[in-house]
DSSP file (Angstrom, degrees, kcal/mol; ACC not computed):
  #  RESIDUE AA STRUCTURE BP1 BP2  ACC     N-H-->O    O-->H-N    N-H-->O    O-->H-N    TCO  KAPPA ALPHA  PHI   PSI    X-CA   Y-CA   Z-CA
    1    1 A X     >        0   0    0      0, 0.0     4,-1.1     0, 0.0     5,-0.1   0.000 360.0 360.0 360.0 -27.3   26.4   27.2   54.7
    2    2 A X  H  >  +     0   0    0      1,-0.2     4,-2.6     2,-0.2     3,-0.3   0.792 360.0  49.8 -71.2 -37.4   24.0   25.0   52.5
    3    3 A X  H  > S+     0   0    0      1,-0.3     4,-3.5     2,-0.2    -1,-0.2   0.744 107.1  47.6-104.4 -20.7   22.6   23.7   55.3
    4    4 A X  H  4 S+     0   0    0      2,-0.2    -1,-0.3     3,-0.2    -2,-0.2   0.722 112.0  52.5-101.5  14.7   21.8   27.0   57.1
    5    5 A X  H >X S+     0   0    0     -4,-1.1     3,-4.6    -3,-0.3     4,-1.0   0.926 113.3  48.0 -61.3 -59.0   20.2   28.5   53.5
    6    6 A X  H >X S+     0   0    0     -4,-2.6     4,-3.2     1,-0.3     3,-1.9   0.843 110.4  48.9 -37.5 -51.4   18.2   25.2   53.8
    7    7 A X  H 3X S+     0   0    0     -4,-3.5     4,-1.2     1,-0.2     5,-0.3   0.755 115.7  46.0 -56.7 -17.9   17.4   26.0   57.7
    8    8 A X  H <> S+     0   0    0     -3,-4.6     4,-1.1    -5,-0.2    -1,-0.2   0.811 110.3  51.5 -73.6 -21.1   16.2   29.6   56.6
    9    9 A X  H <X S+     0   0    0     -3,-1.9     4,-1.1    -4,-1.0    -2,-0.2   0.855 114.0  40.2-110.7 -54.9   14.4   28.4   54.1
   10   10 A X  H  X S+     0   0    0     -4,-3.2     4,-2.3    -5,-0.5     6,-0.2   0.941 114.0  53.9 -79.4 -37.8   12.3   25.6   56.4
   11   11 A X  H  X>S+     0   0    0     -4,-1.2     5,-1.6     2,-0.1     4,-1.2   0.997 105.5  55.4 -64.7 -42.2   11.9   28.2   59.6
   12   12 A X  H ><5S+     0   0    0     -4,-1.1     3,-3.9    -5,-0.3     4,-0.5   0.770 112.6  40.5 -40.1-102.2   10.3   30.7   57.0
   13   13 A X  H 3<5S+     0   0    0     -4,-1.1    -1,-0.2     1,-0.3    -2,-0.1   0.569 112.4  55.2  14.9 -67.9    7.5   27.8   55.9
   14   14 A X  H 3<5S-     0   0    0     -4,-2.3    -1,-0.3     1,-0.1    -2,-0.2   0.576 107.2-130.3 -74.9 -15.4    7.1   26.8   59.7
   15   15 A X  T <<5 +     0   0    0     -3,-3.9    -3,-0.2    -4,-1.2     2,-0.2   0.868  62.0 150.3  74.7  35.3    6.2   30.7   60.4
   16   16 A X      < -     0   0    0     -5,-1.6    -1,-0.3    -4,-0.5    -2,-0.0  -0.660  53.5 -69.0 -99.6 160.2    9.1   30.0   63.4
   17   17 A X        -     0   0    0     -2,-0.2     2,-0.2     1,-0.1    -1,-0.0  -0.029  54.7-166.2 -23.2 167.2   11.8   32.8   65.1
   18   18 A X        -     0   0    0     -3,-0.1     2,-0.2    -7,-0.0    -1,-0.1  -0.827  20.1-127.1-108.7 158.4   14.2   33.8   62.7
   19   19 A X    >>  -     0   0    0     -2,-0.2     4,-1.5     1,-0.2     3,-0.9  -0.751  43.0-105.9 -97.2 167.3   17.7   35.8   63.1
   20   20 A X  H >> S+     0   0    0      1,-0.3     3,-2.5    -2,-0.2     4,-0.7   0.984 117.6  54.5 -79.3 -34.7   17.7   38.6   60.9
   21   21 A X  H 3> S+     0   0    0      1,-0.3     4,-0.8     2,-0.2    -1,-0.3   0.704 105.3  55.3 -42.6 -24.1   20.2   37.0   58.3
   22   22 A X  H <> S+     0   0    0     -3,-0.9     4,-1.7     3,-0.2    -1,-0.3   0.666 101.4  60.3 -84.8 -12.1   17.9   34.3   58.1
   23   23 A X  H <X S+     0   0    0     -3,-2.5     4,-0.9    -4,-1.5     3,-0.2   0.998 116.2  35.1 -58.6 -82.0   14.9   37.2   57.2
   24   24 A X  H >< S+     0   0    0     -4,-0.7     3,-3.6     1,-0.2     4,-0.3   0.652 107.6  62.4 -62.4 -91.0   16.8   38.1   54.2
   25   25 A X  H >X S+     0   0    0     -4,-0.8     4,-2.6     1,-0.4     3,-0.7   0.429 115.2  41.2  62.5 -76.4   18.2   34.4   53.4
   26   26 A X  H 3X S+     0   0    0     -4,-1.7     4,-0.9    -3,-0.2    -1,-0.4   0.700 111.4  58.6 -77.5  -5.7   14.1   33.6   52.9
   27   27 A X  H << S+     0   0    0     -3,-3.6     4,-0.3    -4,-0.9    -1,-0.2   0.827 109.9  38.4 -70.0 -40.7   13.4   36.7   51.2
   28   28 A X  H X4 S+     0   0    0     -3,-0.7     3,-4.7    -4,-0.3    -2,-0.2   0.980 110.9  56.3 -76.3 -55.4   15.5   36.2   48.7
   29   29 A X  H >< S+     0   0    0     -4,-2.6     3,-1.9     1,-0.3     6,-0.3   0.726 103.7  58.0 -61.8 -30.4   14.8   32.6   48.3
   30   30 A X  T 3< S+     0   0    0     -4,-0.9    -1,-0.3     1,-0.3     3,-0.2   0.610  99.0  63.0 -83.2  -3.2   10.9   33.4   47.8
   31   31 A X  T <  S+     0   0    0     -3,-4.7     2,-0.4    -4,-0.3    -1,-0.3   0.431 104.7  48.7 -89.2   9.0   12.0   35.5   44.9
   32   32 A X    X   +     0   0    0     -3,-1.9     3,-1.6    -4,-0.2    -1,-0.2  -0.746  62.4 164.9-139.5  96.0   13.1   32.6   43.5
   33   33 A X  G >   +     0   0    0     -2,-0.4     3,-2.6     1,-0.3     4,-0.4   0.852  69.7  77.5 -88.2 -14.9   10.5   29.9   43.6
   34   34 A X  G 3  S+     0   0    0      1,-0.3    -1,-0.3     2,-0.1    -3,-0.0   0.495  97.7  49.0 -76.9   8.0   12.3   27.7   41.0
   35   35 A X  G <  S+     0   0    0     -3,-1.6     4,-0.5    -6,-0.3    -1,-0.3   0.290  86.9  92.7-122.1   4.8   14.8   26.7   44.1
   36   36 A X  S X> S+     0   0    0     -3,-2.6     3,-6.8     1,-0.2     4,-1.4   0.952  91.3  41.5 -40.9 -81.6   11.8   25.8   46.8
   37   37 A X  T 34 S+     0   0    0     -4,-0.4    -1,-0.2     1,-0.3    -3,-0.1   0.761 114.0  52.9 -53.5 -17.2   11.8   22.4   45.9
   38   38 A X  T 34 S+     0   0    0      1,-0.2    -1,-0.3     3,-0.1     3,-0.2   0.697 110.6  50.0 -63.3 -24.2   15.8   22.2   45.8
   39   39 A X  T <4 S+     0   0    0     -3,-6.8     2,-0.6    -4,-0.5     3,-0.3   0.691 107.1  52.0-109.3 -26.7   15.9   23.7   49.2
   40   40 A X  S  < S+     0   0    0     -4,-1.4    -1,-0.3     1,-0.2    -4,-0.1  -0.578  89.1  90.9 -98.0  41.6   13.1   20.9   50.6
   41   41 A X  S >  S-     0   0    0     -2,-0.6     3,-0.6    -3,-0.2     4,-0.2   0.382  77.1-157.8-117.0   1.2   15.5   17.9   49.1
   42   42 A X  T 3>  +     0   0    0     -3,-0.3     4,-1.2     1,-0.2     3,-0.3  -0.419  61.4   2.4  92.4-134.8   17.4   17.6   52.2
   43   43 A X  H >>>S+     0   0    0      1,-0.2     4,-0.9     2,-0.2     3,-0.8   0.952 125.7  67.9 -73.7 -38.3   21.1   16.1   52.5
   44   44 A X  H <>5S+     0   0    0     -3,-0.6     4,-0.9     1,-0.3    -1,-0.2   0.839 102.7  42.9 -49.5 -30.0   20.9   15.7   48.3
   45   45 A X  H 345S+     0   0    0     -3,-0.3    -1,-0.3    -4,-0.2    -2,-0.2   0.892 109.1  56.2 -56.9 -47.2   21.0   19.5   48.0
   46   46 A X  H <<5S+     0   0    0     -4,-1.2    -2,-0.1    -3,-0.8    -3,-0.1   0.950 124.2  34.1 -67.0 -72.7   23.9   19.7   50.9
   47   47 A X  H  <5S+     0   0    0     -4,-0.9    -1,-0.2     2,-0.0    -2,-0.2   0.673  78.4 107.8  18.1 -84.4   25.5   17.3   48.2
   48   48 A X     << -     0   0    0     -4,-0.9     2,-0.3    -5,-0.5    -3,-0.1   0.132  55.2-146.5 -44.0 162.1   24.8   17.8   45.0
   49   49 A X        -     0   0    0      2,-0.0     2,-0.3     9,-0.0    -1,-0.1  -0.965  21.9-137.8-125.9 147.1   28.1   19.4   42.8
   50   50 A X        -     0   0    0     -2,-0.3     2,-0.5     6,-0.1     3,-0.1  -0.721   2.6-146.3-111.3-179.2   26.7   21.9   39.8
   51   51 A X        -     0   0    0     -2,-0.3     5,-0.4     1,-0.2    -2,-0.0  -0.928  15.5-173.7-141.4 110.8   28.5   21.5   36.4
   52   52 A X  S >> S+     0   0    0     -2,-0.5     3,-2.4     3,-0.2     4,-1.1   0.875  93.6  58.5 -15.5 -75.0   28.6   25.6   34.6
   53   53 A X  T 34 S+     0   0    0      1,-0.3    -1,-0.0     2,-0.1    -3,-0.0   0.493  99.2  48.9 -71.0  13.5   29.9   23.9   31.8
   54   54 A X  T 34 S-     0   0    0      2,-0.1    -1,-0.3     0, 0.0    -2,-0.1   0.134 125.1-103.5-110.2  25.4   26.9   21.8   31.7
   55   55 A X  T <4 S+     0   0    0     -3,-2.4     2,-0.4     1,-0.2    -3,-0.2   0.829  73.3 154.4  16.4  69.0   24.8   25.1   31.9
   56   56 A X     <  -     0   0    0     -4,-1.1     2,-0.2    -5,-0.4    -1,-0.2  -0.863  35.0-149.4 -86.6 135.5   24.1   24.0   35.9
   57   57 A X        -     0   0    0     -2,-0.4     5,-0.1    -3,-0.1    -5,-0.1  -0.722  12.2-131.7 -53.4  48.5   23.4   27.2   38.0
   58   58 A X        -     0   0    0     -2,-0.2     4,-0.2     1,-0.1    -9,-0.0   0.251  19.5-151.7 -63.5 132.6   24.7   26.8   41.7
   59   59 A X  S  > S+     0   0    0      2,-0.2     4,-5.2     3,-0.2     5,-0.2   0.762  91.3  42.1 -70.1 -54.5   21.6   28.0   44.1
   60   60 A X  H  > S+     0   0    0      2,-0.2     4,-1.1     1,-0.2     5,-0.3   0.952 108.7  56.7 -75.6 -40.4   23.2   29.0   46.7
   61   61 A X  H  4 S+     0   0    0      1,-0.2    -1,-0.2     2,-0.2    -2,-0.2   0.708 110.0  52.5 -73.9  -6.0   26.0   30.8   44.9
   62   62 A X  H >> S+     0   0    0      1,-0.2     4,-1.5    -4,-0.2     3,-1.1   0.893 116.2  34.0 -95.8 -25.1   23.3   32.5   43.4
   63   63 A X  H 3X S+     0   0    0     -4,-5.2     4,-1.3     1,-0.3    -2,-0.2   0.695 112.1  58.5 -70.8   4.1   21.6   33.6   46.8
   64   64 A X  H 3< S+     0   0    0     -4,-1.1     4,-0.5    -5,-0.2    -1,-0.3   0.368 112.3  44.5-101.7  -5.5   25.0   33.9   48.6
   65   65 A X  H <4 S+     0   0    0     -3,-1.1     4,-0.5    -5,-0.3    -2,-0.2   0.786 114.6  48.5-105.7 -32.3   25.6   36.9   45.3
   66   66 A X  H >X S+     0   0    0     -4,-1.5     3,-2.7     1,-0.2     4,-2.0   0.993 115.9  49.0 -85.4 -63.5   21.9   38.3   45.9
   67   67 A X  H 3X S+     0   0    0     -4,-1.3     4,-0.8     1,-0.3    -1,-0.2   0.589 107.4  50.5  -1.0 -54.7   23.2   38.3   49.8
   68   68 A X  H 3> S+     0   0    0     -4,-0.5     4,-0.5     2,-0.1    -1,-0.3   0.575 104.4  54.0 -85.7 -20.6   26.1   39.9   49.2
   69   69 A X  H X> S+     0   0    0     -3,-2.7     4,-3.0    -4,-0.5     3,-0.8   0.793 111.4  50.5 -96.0 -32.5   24.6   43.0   47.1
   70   70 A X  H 3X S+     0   0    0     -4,-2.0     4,-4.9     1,-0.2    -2,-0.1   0.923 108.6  49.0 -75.7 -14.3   22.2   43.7   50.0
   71   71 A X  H 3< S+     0   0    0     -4,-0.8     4,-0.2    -5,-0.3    -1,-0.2   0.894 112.3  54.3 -64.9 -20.7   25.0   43.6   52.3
   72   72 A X  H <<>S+     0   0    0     -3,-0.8     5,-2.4    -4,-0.5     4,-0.3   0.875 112.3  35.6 -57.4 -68.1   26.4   45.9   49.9
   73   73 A X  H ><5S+     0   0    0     -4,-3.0     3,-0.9     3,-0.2    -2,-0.2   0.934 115.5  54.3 -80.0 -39.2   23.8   48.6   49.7
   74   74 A X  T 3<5S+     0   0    0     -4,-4.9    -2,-0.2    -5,-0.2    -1,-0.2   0.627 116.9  39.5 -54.6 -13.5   22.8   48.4   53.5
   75   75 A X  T 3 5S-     0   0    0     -4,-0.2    -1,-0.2     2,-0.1    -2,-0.2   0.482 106.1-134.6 -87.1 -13.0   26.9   49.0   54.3
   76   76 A X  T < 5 -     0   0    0     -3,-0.9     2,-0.3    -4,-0.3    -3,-0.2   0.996  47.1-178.1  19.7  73.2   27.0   51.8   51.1
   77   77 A X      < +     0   0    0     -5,-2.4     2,-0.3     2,-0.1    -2,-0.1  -0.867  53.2  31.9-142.9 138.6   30.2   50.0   50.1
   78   78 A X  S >  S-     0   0    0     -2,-0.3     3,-1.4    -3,-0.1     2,-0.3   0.496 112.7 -99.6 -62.2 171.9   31.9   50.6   48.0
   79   79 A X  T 3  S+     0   0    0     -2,-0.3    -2,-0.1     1,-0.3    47,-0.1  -0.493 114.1  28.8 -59.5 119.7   31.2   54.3   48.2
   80   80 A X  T 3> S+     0   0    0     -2,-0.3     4,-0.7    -4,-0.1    -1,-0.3   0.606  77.8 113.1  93.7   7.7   28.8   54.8   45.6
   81   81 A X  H <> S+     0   0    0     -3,-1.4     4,-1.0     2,-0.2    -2,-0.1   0.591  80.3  61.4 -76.1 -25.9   26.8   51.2   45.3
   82   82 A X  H  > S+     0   0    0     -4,-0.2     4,-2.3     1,-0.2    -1,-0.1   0.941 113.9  30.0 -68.2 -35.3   23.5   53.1   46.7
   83   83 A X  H  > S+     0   0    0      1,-0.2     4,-1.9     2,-0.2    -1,-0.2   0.890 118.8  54.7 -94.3 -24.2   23.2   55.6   43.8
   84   84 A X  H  X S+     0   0    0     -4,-0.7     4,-2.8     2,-0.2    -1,-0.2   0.925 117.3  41.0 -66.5 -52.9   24.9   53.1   41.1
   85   85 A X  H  X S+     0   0    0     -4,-1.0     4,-2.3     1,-0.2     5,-0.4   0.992 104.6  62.2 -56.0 -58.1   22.0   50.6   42.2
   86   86 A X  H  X S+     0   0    0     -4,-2.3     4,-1.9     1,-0.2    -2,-0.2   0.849 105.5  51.2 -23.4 -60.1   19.4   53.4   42.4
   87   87 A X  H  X S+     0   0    0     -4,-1.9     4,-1.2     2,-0.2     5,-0.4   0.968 107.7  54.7 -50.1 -60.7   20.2   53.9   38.3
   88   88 A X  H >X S+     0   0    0     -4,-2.8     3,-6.1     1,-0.3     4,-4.6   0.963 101.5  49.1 -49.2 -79.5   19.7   50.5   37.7
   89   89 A X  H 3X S+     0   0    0     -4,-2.3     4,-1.8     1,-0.3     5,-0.4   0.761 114.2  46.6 -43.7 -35.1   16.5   49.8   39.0
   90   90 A X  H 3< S+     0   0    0     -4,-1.9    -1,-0.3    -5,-0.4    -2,-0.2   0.677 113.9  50.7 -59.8 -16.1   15.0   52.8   37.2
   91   91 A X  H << S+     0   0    0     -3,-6.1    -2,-0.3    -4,-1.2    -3,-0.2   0.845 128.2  25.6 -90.1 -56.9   17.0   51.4   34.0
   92   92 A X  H  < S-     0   0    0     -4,-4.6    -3,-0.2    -5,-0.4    -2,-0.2   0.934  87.1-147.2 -74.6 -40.3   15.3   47.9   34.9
   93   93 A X  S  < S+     0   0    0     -4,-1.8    -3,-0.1    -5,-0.5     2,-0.1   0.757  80.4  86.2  53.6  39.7   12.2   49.1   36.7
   94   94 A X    >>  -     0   0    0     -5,-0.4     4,-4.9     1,-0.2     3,-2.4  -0.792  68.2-154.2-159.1 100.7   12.7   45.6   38.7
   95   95 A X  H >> S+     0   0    0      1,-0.3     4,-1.4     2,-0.2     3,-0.5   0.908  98.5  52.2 -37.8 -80.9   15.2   45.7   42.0
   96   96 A X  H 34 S+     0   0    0      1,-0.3     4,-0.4     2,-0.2    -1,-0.3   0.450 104.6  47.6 -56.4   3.2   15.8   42.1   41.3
   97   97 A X  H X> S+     0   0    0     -3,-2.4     4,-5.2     2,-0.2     3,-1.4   0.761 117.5  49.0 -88.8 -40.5   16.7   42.2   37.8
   98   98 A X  H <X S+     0   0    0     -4,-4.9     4,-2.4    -3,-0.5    -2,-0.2   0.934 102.0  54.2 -35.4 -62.6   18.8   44.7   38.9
   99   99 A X  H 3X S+     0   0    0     -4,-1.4     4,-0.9    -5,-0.3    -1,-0.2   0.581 110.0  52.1 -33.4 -39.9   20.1   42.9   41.5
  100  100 A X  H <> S+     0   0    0     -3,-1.4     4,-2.1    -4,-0.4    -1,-0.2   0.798 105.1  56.2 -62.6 -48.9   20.9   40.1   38.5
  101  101 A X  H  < S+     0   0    0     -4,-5.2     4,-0.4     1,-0.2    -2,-0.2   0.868 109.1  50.3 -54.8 -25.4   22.8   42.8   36.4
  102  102 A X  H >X S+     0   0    0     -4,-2.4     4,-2.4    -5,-0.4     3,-1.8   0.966  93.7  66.7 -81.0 -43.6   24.9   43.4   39.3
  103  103 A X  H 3X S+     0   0    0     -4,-0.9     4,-2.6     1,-0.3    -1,-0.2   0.830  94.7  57.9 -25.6 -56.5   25.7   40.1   39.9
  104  104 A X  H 3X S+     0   0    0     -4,-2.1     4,-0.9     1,-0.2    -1,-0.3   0.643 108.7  50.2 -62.7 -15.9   27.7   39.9   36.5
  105  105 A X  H <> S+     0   0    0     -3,-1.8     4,-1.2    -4,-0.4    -2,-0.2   0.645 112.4  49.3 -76.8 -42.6   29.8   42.8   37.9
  106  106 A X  H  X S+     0   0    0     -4,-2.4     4,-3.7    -3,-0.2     5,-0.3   0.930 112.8  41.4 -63.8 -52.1   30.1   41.0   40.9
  107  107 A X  H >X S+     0   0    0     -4,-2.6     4,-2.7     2,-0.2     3,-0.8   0.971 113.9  48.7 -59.5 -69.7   31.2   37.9   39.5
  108  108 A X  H 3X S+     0   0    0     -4,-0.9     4,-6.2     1,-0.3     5,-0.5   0.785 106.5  56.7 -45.2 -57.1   33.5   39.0   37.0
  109  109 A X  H 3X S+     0   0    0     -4,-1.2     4,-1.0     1,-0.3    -1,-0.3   0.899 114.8  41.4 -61.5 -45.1   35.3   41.5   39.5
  110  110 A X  H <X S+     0   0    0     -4,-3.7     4,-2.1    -3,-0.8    -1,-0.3   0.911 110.0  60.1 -77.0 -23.7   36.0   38.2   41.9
  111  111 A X  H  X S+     0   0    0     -4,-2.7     4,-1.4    -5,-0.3    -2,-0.2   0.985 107.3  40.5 -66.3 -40.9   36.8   36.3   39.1
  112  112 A X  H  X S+     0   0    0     -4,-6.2     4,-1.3     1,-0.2     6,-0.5   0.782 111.0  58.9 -73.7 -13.3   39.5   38.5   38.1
  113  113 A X  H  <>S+     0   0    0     -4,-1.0     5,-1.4    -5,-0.5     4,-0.5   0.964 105.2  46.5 -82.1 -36.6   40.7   38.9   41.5
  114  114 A X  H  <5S+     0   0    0     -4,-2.1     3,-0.3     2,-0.2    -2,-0.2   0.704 116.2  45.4 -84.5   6.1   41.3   35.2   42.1
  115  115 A X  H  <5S+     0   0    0     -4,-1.4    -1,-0.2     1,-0.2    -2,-0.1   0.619 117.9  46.5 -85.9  -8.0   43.2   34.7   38.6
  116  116 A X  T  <5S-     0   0    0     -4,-1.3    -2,-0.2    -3,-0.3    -1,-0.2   0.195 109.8-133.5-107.0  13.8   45.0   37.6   39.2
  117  117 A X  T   5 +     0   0    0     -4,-0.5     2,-0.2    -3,-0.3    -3,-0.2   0.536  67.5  88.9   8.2  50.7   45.8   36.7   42.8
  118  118 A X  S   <S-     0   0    0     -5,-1.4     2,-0.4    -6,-0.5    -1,-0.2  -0.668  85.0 -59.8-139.6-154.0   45.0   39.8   44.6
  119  119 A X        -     0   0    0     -2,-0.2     3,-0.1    -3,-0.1    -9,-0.0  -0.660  64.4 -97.9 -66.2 108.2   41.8   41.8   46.4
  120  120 A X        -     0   0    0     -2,-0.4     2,-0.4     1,-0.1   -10,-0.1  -0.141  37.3-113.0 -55.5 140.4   38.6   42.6   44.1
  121  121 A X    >>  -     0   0    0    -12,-0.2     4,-2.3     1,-0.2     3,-0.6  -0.617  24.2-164.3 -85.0 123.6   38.8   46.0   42.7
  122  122 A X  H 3> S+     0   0    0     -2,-0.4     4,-5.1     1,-0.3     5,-0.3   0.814  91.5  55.3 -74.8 -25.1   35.7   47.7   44.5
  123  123 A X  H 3> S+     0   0    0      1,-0.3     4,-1.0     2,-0.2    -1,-0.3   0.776 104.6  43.2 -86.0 -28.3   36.3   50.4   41.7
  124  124 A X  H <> S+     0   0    0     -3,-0.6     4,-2.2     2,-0.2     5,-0.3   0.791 116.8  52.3 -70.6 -50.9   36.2   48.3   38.6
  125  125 A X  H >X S+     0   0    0     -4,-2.3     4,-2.8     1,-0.2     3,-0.7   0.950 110.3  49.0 -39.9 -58.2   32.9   46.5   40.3
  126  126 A X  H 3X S+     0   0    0     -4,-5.1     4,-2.5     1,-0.3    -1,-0.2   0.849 113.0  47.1 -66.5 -34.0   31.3   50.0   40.9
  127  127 A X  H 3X S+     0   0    0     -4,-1.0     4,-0.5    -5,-0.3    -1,-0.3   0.684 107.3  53.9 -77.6  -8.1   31.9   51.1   37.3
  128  128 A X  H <X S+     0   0    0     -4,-2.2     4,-1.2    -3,-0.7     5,-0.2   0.945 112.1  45.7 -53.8 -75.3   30.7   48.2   35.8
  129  129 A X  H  X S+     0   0    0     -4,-2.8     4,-2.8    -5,-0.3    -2,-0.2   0.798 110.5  52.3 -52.6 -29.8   27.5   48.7   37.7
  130  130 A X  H  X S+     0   0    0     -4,-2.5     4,-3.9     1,-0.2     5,-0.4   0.874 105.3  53.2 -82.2 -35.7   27.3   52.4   36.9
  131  131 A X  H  <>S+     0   0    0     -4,-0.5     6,-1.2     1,-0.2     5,-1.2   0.924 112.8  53.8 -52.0  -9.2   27.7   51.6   32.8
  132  132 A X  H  <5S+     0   0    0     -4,-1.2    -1,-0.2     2,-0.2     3,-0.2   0.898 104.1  49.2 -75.4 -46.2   24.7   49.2   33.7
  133  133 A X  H  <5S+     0   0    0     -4,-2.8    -2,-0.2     1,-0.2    -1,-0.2   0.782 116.3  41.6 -83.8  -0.9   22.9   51.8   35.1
  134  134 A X  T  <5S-     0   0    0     -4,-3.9    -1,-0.2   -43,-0.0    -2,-0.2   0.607 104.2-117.9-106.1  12.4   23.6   54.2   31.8
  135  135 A X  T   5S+     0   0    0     -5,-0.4    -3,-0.2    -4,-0.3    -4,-0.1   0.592  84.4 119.0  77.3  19.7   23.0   51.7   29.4
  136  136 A X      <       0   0    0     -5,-1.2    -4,-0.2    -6,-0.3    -5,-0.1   0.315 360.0 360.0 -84.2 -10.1   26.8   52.2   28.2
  137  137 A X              0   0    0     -6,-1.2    -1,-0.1    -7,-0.2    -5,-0.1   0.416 360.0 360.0-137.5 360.0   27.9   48.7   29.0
């Protein structure tokens, strides 16, 4: 998967075809120029291990999260992610910061599903995301 953000990342550059996953995959990535040059390091990126507790950021897990919300709002699922999003981004008056606020909803909600061993609750996510978007949370 590292290697085909990198391959999105380098056809974008080259002005070459794309598929459309690889459209978004470089969309995303251009909103975030502080991982160009991470994404040009080749096998060391495929590599590299990130450290959290060493405040490390994983790149990919954060475009694979950014990934995952658009799949989110282009599906509307859960039921009720368009208008929940919708809030935000008037709350933020930036999609992508939104798009970060959600993330922490996101995260949280798989985190608790894999310590708790079961499916993430779409229902806990989406009310996370709506207290975001009423400034309640």
């Amino acid at each position: 998967m590292r290697r085909f953000f990198m391959e999105s990342w380098r056809k974008h550059k080259a002005g070459e075809a794309m598929e459309p996953l690889e459209k978004v995959i470089a969309q995303i990535v251009e909103q975030h120029p502080e991982y160009h040059g991470f994404l040009d390091a080749g096998e060391s990126a495929v590599a590299r291990d990130f450290h959290p507790q060493e405040g490390e950021t994983n790149p990919f897990m954060h475009l694979g999260m950014h990934i995952a919300i658009h799949e989110q709002l282009s599906t509307a699922r859960p039921a009720g992610i368009m208008e929940a999003y919708q809030g935000l981004v008037q709350r933020t008056r930036d999609p992508h910061e939104a798009e970060h606020r959600m993330m922490e909803c996101l995260s949280e909600t798989l985190y608790q599903a894999q310590m708790q061993n079961r499916e993430p609750d779409e229902q806990t996510y989406l009310d996370c995301v709506r207290k975001l978007a009423e400034g309640t949370a």
